[in-house]
N, C-alpha and C positions, 0 to 999 in steps of 0.2 A: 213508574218503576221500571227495572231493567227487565222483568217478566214481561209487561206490557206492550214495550218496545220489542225485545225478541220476539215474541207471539204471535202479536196481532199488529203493530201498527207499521216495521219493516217487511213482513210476508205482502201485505197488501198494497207497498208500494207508497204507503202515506207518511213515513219517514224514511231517513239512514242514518249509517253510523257517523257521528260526526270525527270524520279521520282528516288528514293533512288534506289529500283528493277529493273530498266535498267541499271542505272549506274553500277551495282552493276553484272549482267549478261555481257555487255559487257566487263566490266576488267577480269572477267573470262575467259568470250573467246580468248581475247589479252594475257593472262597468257596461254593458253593449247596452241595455235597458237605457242609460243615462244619455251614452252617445246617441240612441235610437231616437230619444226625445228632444236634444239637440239639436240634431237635423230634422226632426218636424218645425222644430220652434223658428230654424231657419229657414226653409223651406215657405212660413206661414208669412216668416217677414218679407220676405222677398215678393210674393205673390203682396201682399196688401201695398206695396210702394206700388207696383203693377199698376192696381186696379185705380191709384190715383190720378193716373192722367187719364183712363179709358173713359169712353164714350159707350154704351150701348145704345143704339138705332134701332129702332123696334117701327112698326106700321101696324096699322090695325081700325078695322071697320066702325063706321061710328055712324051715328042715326042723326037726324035732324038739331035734336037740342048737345051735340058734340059730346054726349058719352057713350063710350064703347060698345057695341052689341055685346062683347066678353067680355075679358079682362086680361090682364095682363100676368102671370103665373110665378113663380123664383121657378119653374121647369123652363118656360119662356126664357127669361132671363137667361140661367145658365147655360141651355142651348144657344142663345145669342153670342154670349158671349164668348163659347167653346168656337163658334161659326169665324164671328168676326176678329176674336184676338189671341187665340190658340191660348187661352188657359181656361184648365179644366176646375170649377169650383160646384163641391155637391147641393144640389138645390135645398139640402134642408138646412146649409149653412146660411143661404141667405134670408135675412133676415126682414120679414113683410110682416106686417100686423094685418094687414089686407089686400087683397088683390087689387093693382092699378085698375081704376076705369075710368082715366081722364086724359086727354092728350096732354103734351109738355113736356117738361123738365123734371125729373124726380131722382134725389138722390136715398140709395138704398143701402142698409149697413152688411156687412158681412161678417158672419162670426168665423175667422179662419183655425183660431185655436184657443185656448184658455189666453184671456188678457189680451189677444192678437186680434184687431179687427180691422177690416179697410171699409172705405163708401165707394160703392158704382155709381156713375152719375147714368142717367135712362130720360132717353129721347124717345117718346113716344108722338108719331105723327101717322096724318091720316094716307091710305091707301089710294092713289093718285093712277 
């Protein structure tokens, strides 16, 4: 009711009056909102074509029967990868069911955004 709204619900800032200058702000917002997710969605594409040719090289200590004293982390990883090929990816986008502990070859997924995912290929070898 128009009690409501004058009262309580424009005093405290959790509506307004819906005039030409709000309508007129909010479709604005709903327009930068769209482009804002735009350039994430491009931003993720471009990073996942990246990450297709890249190599991560990793080293790492390993015991007699050749598994790792540790393991190999997605903090690891994307330090590596920030090191060796100057893109910046958050470790909890990459995507590990378990921590490496075996030398080789391993390719790893990365969730860069909704729908948007690349594979790291990870060279892990021993400390020479």
């Amino acid at each position: 009711s128009d009690g409501y709204a004058r009262n309580f619900l424009i005093p405290r800032g959790l509506a307004v009056e819906a005039d030409a200058g709000a309508m007129n702000d909010l479709k604005n917002k709903e327009s930068s909102r769209l482009h804002k997710i735009e350039l994430e969605k491009t931003a993720a594409k471009e990073i996942a074509q990246k990450l297709e040719t890249v190599t991560v090289k990793l080293t790492a200590k390993a015991g007699a029967d050749g598994r790792l004293y540790g393991s190999v982390t997605s903090l690891d990883i994307a330090d590596e990868l920030e090191k060796q090929h100057s893109i910046k990816v958050d470790k909890r986008k990459i995507q590990l069911n378990e921590p490496l502990k075996t030398f080789g070859v391993h390719t790893v997924d990365v969730k860069l955004y909704t729908d948007i995912s690349g594979k790291i290929n990870i060279v892990i070898s021993d400390v020479k």
